[in-house]
C-alpha positions as CSV (number, residue, x, y, z in Angstrom):
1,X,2.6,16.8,-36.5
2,X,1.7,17.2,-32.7
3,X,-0.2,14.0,-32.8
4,X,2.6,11.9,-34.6
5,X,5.2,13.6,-31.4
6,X,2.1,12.3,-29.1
7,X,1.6,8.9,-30.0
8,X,5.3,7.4,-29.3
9,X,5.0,9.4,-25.9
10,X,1.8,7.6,-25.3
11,X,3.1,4.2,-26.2
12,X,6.7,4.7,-24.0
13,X,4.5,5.8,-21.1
14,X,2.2,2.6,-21.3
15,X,5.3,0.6,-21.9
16,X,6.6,1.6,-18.4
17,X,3.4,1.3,-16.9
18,X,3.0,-2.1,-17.8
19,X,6.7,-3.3,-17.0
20,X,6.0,-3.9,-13.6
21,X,9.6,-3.5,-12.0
22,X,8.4,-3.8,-8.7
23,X,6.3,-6.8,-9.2
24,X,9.1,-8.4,-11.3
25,X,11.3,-8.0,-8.4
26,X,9.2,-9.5,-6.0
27,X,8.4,-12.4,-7.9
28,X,12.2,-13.4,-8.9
29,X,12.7,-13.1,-4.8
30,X,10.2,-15.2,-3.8
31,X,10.8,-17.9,-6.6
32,X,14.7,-17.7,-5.1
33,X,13.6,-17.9,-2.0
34,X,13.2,-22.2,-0.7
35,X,10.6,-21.1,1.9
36,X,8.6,-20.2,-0.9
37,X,8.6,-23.5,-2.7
38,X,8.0,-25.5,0.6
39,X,4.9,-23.3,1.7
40,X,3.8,-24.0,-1.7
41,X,4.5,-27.6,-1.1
42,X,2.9,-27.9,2.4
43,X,0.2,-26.3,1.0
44,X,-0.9,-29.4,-1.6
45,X,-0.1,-31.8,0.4
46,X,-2.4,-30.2,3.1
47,X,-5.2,-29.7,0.3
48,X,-4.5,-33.7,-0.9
49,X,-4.5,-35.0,2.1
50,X,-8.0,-33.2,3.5
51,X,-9.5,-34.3,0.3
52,X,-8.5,-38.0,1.0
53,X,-9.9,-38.2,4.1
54,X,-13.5,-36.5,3.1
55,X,-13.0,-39.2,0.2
56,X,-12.3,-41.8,2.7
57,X,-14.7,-40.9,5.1
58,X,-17.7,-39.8,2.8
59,X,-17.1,-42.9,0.6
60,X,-16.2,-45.8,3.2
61,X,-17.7,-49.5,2.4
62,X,-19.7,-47.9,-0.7
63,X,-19.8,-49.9,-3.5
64,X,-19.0,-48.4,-7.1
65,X,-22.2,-47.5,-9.1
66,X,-24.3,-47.1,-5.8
67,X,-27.4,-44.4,-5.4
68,X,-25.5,-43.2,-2.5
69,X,-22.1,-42.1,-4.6
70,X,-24.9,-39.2,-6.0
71,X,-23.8,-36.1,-3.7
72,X,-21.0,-37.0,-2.2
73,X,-18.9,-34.2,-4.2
74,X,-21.1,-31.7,-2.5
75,X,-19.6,-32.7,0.5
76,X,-15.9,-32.7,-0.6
77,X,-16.5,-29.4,-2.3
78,X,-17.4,-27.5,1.1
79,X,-14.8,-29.5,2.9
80,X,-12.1,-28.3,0.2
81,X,-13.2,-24.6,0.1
82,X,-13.5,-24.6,4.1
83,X,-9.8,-25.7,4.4
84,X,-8.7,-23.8,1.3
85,X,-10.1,-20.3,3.0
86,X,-8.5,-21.7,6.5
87,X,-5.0,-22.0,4.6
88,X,-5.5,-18.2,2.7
89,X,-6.6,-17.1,6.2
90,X,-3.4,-19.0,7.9
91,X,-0.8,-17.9,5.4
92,X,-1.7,-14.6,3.8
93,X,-1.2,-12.7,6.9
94,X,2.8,-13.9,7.2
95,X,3.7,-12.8,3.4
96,X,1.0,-9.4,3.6
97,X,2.8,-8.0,6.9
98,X,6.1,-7.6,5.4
99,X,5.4,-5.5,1.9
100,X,5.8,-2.1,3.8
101,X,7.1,-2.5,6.7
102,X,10.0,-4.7,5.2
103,X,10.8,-1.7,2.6
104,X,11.0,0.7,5.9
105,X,13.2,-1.5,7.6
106,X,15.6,-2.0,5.0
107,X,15.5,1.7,4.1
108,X,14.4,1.4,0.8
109,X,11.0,2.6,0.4
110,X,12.2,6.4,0.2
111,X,14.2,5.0,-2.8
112,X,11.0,3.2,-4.2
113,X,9.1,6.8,-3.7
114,X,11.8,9.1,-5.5
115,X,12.0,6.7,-8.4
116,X,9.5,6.6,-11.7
117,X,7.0,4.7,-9.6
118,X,4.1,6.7,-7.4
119,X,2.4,5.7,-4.4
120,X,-0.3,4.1,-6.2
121,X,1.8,2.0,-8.7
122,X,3.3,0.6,-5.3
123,X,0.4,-0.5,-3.7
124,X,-0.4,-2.3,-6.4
125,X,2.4,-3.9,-8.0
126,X,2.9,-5.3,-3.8
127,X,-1.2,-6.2,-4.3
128,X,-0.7,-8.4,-7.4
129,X,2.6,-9.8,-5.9
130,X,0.8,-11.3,-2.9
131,X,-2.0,-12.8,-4.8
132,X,0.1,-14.9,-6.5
133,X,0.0,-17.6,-3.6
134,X,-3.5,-17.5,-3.5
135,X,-3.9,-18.1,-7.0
136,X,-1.4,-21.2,-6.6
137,X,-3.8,-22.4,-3.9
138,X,-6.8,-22.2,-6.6
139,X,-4.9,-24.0,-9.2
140,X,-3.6,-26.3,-6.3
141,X,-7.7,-27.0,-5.8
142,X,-8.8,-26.9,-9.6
143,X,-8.6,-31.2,-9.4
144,X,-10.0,-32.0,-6.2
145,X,-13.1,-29.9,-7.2
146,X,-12.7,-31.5,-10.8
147,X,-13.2,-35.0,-8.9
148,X,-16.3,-33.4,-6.8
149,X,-18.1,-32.2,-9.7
150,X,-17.7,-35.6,-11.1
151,X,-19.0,-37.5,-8.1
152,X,-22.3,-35.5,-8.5
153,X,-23.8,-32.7,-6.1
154,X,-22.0,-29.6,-7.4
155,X,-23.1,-27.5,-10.5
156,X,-20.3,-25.1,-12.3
157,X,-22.3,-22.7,-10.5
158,X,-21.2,-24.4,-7.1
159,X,-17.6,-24.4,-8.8
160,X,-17.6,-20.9,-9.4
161,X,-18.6,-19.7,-6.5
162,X,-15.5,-21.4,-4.2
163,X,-13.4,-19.4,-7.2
164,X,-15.1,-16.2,-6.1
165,X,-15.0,-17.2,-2.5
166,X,-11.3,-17.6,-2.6
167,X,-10.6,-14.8,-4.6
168,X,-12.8,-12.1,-2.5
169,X,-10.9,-13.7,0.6
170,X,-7.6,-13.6,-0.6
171,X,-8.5,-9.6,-2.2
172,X,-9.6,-8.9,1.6
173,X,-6.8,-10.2,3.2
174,X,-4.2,-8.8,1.2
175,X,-5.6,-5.6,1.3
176,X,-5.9,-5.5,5.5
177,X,-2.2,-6.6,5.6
178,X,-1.1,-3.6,3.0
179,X,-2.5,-1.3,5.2
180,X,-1.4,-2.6,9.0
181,X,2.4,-3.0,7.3
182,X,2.4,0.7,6.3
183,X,1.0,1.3,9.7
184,X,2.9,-0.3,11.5
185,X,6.7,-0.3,11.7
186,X,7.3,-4.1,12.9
187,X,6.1,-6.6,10.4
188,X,5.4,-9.2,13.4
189,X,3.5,-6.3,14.7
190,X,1.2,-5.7,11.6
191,X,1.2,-9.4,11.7
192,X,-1.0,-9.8,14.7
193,X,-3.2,-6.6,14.2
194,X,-4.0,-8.1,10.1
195,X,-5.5,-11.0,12.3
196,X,-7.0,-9.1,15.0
197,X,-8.2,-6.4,12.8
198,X,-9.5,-9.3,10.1
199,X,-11.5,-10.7,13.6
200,X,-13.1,-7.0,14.3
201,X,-14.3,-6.9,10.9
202,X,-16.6,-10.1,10.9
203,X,-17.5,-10.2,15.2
204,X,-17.9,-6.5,15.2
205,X,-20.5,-5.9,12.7
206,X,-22.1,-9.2,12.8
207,X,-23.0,-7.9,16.8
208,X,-23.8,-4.6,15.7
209,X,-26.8,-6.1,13.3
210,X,-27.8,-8.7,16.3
211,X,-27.8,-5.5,18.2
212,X,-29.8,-3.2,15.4
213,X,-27.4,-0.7,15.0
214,X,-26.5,-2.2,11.5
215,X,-29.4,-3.7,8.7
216,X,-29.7,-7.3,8.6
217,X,-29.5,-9.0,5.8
218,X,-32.7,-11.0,6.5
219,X,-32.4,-12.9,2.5
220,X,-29.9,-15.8,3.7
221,X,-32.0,-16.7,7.3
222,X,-30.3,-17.0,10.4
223,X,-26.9,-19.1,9.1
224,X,-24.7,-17.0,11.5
225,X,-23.9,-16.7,14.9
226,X,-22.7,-13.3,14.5
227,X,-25.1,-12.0,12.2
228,X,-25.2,-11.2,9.1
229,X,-23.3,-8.3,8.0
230,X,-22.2,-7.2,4.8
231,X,-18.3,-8.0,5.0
232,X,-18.6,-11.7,6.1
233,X,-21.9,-12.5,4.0
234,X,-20.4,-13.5,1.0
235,X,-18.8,-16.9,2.8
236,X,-22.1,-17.6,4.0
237,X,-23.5,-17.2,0.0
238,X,-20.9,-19.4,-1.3
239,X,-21.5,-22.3,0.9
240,X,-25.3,-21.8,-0.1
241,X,-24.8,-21.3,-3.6
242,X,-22.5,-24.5,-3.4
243,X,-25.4,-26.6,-1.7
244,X,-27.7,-25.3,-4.8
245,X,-29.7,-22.7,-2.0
246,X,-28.8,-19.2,-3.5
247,X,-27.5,-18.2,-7.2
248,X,-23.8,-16.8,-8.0
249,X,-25.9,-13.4,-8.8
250,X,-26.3,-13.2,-4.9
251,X,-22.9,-14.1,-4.3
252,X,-21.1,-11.2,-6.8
253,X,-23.6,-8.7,-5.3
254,X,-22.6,-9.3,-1.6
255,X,-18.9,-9.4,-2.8
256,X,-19.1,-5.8,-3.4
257,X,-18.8,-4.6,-0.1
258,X,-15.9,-6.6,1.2
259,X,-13.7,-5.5,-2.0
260,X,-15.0,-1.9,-1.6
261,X,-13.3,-1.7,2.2
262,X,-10.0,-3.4,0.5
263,X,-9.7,-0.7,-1.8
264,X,-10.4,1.9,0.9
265,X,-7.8,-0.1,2.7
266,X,-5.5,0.3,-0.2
267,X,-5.6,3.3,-0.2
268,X,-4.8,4.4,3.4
269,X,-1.7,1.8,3.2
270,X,-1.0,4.8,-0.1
271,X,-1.7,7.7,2.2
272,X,0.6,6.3,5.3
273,X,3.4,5.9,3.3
274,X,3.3,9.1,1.4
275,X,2.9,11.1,4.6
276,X,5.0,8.8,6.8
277,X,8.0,7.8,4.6
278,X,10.5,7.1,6.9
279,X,9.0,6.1,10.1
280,X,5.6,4.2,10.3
281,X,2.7,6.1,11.9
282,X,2.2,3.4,14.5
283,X,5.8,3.2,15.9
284,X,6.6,2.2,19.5
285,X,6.9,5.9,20.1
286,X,3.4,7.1,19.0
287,X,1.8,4.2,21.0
288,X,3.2,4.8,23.8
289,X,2.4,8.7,23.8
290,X,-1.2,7.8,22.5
291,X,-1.3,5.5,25.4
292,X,0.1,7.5,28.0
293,X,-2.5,10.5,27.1
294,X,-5.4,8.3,26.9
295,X,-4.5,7.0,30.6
296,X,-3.8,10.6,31.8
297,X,-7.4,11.5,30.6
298,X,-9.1,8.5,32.1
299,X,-7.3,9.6,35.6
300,X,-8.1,12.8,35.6
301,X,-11.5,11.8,34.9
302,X,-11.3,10.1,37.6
303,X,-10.2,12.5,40.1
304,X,-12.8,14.7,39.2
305,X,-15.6,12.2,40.2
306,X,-13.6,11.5,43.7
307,X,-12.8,8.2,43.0
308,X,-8.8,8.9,42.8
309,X,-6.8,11.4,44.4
310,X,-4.7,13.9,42.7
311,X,-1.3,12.9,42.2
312,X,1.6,14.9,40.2
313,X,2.5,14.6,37.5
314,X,5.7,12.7,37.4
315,X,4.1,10.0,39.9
316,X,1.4,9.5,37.0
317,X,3.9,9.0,34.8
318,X,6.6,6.9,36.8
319,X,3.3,4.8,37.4
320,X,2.1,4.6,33.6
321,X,5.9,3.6,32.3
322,X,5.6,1.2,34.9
323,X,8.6,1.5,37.2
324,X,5.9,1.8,40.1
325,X,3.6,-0.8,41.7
326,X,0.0,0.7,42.2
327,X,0.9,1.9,46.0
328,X,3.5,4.3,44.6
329,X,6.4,2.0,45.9
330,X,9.7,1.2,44.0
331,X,9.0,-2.8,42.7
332,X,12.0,-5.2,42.3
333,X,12.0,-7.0,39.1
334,X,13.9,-9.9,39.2
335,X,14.4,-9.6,35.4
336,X,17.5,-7.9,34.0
337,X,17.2,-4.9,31.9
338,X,17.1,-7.0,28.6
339,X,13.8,-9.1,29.8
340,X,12.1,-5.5,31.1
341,X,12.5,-4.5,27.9
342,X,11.2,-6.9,26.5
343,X,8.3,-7.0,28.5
344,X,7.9,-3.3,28.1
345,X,7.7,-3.3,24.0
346,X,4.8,-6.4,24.1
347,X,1.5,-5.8,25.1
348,X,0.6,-9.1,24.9
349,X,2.9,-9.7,27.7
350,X,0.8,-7.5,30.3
351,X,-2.1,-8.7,32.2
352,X,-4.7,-6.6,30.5
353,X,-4.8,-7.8,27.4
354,X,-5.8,-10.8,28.5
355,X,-8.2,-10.0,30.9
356,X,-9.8,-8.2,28.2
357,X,-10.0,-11.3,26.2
358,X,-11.6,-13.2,29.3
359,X,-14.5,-10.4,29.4
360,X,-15.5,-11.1,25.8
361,X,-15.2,-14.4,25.9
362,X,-17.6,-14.5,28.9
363,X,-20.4,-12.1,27.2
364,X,-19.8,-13.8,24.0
365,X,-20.7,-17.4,25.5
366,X,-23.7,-15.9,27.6
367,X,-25.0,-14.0,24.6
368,X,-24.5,-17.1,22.3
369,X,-26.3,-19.5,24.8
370,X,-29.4,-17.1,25.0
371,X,-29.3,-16.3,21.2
372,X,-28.1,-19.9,19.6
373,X,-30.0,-23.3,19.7
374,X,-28.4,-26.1,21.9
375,X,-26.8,-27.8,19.0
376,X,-25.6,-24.2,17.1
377,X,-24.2,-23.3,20.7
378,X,-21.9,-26.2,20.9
379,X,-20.3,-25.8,17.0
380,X,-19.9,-21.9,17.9
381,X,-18.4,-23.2,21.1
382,X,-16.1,-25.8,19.4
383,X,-14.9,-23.0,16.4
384,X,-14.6,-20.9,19.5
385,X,-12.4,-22.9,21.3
386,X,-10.0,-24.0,17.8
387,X,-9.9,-20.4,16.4
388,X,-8.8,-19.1,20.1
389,X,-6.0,-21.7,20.4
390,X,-5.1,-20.3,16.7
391,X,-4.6,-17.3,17.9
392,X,-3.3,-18.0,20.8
393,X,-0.5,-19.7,19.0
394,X,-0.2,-16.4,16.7
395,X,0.5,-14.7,19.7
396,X,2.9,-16.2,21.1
397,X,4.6,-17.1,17.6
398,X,4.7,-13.0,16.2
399,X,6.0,-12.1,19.7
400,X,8.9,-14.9,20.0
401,X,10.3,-14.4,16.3
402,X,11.4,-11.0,17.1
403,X,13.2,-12.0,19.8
404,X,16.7,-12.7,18.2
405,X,16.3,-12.0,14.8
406,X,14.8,-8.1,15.7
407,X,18.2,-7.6,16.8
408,X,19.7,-8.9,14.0
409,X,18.1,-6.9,11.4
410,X,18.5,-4.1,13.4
411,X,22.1,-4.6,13.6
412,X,21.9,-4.5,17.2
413,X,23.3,-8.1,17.9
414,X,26.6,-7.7,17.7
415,X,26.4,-5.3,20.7
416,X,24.3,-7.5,22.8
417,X,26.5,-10.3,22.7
418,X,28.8,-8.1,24.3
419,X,27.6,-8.1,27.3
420,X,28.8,-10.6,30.6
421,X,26.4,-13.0,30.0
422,X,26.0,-16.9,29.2
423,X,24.1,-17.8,26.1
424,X,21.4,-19.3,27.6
425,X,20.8,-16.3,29.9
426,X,21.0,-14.2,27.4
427,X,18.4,-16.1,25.5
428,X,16.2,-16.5,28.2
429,X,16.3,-12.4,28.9
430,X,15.3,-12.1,25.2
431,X,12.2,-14.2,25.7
432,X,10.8,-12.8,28.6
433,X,8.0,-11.8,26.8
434,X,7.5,-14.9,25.2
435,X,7.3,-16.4,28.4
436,X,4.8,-14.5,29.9
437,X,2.8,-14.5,26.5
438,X,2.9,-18.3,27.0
439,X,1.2,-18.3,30.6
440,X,-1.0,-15.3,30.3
441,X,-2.8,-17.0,27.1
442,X,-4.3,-19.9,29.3
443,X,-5.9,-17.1,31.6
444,X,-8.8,-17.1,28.4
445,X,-8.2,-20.5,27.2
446,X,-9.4,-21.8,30.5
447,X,-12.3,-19.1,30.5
448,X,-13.7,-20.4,27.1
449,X,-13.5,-23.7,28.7
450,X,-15.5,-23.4,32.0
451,X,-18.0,-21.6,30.3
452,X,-18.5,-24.0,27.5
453,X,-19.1,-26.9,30.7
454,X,-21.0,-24.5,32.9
455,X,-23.1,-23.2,29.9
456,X,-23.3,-26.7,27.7
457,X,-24.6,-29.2,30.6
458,X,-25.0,-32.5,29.5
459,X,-22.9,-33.5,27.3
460,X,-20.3,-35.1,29.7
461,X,-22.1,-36.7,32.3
462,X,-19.3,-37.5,35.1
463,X,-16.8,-36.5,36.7
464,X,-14.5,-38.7,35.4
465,X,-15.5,-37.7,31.6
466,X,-15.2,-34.2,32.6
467,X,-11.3,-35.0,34.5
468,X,-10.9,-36.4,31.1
469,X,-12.3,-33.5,28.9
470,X,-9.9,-31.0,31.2
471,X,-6.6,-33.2,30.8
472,X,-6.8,-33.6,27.3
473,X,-7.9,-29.7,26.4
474,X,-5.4,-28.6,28.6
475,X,-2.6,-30.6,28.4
476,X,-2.5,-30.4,24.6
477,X,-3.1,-26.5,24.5
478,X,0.0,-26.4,26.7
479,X,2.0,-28.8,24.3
480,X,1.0,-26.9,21.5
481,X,2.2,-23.9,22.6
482,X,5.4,-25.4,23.9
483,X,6.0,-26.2,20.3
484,X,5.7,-23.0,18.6
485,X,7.7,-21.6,20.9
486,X,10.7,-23.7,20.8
487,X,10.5,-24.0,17.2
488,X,10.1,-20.5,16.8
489,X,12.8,-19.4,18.9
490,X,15.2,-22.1,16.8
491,X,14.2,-20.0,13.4
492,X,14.8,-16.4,15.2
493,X,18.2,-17.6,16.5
494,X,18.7,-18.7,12.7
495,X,16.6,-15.9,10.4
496,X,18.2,-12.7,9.3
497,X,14.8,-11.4,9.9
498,X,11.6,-11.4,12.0
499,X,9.3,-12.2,8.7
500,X,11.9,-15.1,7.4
501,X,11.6,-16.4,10.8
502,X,7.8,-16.3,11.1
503,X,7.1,-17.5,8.2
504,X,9.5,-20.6,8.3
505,X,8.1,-21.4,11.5
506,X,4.4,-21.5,10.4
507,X,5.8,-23.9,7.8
508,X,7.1,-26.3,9.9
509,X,4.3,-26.0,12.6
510,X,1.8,-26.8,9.8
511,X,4.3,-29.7,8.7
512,X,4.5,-31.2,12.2
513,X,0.5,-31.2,13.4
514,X,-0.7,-31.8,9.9
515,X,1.6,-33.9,8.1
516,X,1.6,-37.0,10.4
517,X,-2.1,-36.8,10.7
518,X,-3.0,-36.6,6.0
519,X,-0.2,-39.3,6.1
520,X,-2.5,-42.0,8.2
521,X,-5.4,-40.2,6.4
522,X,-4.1,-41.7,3.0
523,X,-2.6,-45.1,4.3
524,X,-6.2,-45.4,6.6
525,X,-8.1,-44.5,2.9
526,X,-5.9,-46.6,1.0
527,X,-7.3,-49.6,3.3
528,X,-10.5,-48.9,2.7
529,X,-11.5,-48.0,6.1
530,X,-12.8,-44.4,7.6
531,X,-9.9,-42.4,9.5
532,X,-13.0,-41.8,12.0
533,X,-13.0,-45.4,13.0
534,X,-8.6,-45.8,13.6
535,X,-7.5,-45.0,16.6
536,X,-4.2,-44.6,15.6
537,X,-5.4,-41.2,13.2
538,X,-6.4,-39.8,16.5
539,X,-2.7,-40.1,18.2
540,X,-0.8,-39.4,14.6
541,X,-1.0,-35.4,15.7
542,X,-1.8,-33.3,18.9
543,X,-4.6,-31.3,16.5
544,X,-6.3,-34.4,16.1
545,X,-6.3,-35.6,19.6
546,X,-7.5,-31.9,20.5
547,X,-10.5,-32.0,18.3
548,X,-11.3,-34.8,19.4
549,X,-11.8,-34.1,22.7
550,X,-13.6,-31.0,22.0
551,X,-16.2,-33.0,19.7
552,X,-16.0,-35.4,22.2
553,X,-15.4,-38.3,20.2
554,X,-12.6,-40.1,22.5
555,X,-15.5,-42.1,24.4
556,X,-16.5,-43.2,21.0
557,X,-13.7,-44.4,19.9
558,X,-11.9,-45.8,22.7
559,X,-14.4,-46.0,25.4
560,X,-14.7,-43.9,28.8
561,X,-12.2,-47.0,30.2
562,X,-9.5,-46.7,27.0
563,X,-9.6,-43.0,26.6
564,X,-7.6,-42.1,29.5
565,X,-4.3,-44.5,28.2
566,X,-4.8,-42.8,25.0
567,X,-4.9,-39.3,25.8
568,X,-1.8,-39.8,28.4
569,X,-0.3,-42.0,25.9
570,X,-0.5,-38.5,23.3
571,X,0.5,-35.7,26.3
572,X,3.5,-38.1,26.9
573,X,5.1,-38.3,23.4
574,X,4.5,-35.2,21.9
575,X,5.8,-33.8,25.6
576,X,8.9,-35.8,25.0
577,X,8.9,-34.2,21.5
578,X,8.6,-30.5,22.8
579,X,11.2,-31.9,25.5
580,X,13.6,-32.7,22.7
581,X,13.0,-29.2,20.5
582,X,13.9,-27.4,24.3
583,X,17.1,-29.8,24.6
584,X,18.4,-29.0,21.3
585,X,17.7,-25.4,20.6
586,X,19.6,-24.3,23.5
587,X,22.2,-26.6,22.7
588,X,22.5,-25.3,19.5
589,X,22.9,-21.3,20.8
590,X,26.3,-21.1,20.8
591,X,26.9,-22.4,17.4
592,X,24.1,-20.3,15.8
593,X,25.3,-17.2,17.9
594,X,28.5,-17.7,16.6
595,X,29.7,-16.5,20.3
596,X,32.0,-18.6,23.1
597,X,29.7,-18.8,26.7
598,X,29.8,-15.8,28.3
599,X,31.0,-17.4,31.6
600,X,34.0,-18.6,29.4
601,X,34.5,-15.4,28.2
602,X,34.4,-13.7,31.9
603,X,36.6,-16.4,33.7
């Protein structure tokens, strides 16, 4: 009798564990959401377009039934899982920052807590929510590897392994973004540290086995600048196994560490927001007291040696808030309050951070040149250079979308158009960070480039190919930049919140240096001719024109006489374009405000 009272029990408590509310929820939300369909969108075409040109470029003036057709899908195939991990890495992050910190802010995850779901029944129904784009990717990629394995060069072994790759990736990612959004209480914040965090866990363990702290693993050979440790060795399997070097045994076992840290990091996203409920761990407050006692201790550490005098204790800490310079006198700021704060709440906006990234970068080229062969030094130089000016553009893109639409979802905004101010002042106030994010990110930019021509001799020969190699890399760094900023700032002053603005702005920065450039890959293909050899694919996008400088192809192409015409011909439109964005966000703040001019309003 017990057991016929236990089995409907059973069966109603598997029913609601396999409902799913929370996942239901979030999938009707995104599918209502446009954004959603058009990153989907952008996505394809990206995929489409990247296989056209391999097509186009691997296949150009090669007749049909030719010896040479054999192995060209190899090719393809590492080309589409190389850009199909660059868009998991690229997009991931922007959706996986907002699944805790997004319930905090709207003041719903206590309700989520007290309801029939526990912590763990979260995590994961937020998990399997955010690999649902990564899965779209794979399907998205399930032709173009159809069309490689029928060109020749790939076994379903080779197929399987991108699936795995892709998967263990995506499982990774997730996972790191779980955890810095219940860590964190901004999601542009978590944003940047899933991305930095993601970078410590494949540079710093890959030096730690060059340095022997950490076993090698000796199996694969040297295929990696950084080493080969056991959370970023599974990429380097999957390429091998694709090329028919290693077997999809290898590749599962090596998988086992990277999904082994995501469920630890799982886990801890559980842990934070069981303990931490209401406010995130990492809040502005907590930093700044972790901060403050960690500079107190290195002072006093310093006074004991005799290297600082003793000061008091309300001078250390006028000095650490900042309101001092570092001779103890009062500094002007010719900021109002509204851009100190600013300032104040962004990290990235001091000096220090970026110093710090111009250290590494100089020990990580001086270690790579001694460790690397010439020709390994100048691809780890070139990845360097195009995953810094990534970054860079993360930077300045997680701290400019919380500039308006912060305040906003704080319901804050309303008070601060109160104040005496024109728009456009009070816009520029609110990106006083932004700005100085902008600037101080060249400081390591232009490190990473001096090394790479002090370290690299050779390759540019005079002084006029190295004028040439500065303009371009420079010039298009800065246009870049000016271009996620302004388009940025147009979806914060439009957004409800920091994530929606974030996330539409990636979008349309993917849209605006990718799209021009796959749509004269496909016309340059459809002609029968290699996008390599058309000068006009090099000017249809500011990426392109940037890569091409830093794989010094330009001379190729045009010729040391043409290339300078071209490249000034590139900084000048897409300068106009940034030119126009500028023009036309701030004369569209008043109207997406929805406030008169302050100087109206004061007389």
């Amino acid at each position: 009798m017990l057991h016929g009272k236990g089995v409907p029990v059973f069966r109603n408590s598997l029913r609601r564990m396999l409902e799913l509310p929370l996942l239901r929820r979030e999938l009707l939300e995104s599918s209502r959401r446009q954004r959603t369909w058009i990153i989907r969108s952008a996505v394809g075409l990206i995929l489409c377009g990247l296989f056209l040109t391999a097509y186009g470029i691997r296949l150009n003036g090669v007749q049909a039934g030719s010896p040479e057709l054999y192995g060209a899908g190899r090719e393809i195939a590492v080309l589409v899982l190389s850009s199909s991990l660059f868009a998991i890495f690229l997009i991931m992050p922007a959706l996986a920052c907002a699944t805790i910190a997004a319930e905090r802010e709207r003041q719903s995850l206590q309700l989520l807590l007290i309801s029939r779901l526990d912590p763990w029944s979260l995590i994961v129904e937020k998990f399997l929510a955010l690999m649902l784009p990564p899965l779209m990717v794979l399907l998205m990629t399930g032709p173009l590897l159809g069309a490689a394995f029928a060109l020749g060069g790939v076994s379903l072994g080779g197929i399987a392994a991108v699936i795995v790759a892709m998967l263990v990736t995506a499982i990774l990612i997730n996972s790191t973004g779980i955890m810095c959004s219940s860590l964190f209480q901004s999601a542009p914040i978590a944003f940047l540290s899933t991305f930095v965090l993601l970078l410590m866990l494949v540079a710093v363990p890959g030096i730690l086995v060059d340095l022997g702290f950490l076993p090698s693993l000796n199996m694969l050979g040297q295929l990696s600048p950084l080493g080969q440790s056991p959370l970023d060795s599974f990429v380097l399997v999957a390429f091998q196994v694709l090329k028919g070097r290693q077997s999809l045994q290898l590749l599962l076992f090596t998988s086992l560490p990277p999904l082994a840290l995501a469920l630890l990091m799982c886990a801890v996203g559980r842990y934070a927001i069981v303990a931490w409920p209401l406010e995130a761990p990492l809040n502005d407050r907590t930093q700044r007291q972790v901060k403050e006692w960690l500079w107190q201790r290195w002072y006093r550490a310093l006074e004991r040696v005799g290297l600082r005098r003793q000061q008091s204790v309300p001078e250390d800490s006028a000095r650490l808030s900042g309101n001092r310079r570092l001779d103890g006198s009062q500094g002007p700021s010719m900021r109002s309050p509204i851009g100190m704060r600013e300032i104040s709440r962004n990290e990235q906006a001091q000096w220090k951070a970026h110093l710090g990234y111009s250290v590494v970068i100089v020990i990580g080229s001086f270690w790579a040149k001694n460790t690397l062969q010439p020709w390994e030094f100048l691809m780890f130089g070139v990845t360097f250079q195009v995953f810094f000016l990534v970054l860079s553009m993360i930077l300045l893109l997680a701290v400019t979308s919380s500039a308006i639409a912060a305040e906003r979802q704080r319901q804050t905004l309303d008070l601060l158009l109160v104040i005496p101010m024109s728009n456009r002042q009070l816009v520029t106030e609110k990106l006083a960070a932004s700005d100085r994010v902008a600037w101080r990110v060249l400081l390591p930019n232009s490190v990473l480039v001096l090394s790479r021509l002090i370290l690299a001799p050779g390759r540019l020969q005079s002084g006029t190919e190295i004028g040439l190699y500065l303009l371009c890399a420079t010039g298009h760094l800065l246009i870049l930049l000016g271009l996620t900023r302004w388009i940025t700032l147009w979806f914060t002053l439009r957004m409800k919140t920091p994530v929606a603005a974030l996330q539409g702005s990636l979008v349309v920065l993917l849209t605006i240096c990718g799209g021009p450039l796959l749509l004269t890959s496909v016309v340059v293909v459809l002609m029968q001719q290699s996008p390599l050899n058309v000068p006009a694919w090099y000017l249809s996008s500011p990426v392109a024109m940037f890569l091409a400088n830093e794989l010094h192809w330009l001379e190729r192409v045009w010729g040391a006489e043409k290339a300078l015409p071209a490249v000034l011909f590139s900084l000048t439109v897409y300068g106009l374009i940034g030119g126009i964005l500028r023009w036309r966000v701030y004369a569209a703040v008043s109207s997406l405000l929805n406030r008169l001019d302050g100087t109206d309003l004061t007389g």
